[in-house]
N, C-alpha and C positions, 0 to 999 in steps of 0.2 A: 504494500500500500504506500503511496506517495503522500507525505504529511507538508502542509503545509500552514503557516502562517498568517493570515489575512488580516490584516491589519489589527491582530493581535488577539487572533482567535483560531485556535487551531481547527482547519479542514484536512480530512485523507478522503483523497482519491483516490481509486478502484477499477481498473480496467478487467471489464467480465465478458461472456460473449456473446450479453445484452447490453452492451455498452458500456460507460463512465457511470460509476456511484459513487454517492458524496457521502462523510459522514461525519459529524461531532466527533470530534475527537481530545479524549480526555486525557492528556500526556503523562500525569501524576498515575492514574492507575490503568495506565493502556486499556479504556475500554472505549469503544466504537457505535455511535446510534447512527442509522443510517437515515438520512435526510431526504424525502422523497421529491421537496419542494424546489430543490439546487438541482438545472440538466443543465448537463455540460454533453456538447452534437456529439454523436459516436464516431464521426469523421475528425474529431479537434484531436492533434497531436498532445502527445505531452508536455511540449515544447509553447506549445500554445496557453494551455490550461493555468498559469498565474496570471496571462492577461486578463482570459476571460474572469477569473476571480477577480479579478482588482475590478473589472467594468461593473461585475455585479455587484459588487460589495464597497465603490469608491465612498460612499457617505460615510464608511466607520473607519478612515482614514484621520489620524489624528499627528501632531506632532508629536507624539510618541511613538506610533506604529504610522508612519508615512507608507510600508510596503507590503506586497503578498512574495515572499519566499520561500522557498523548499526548506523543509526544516530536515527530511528523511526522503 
């Protein structure tokens, strides 16, 4: 699973062979709620996929968490 950061909230992404699943991701006790309401297109690269976070999620961009990074 591909963890990432979002402006200071951690998402893991999931490449299945139903496409990209999103989900809560709790980093203190590695556990995983799957978010139905976050698609990311089954054609979006990996390479892609913090853009798309940042475009969905730019409002909770803060001077503290200015960015979405791969944390894993």
């Amino acid at each position: 699973m591909l963890i990432y950061d979002v402006f200071g909230r951690f998402l893991g992404v999931k490449k299945t062979p139903d496409g990209w699943q999103v989900f809560r991701a709790d980093m203190a006790e590695r556990k995983f709620s799957r978010l139905y309401d976050i698609i990311i297109p089954d054609d979006m690269t990996e390479a892609e996929i913090p853009g798309w976070l940042g475009d969905i999620f730019h409002e909770a961009a803060s001077e503290l968490h200015p960015d979405v990074k791969r944390v894993e």
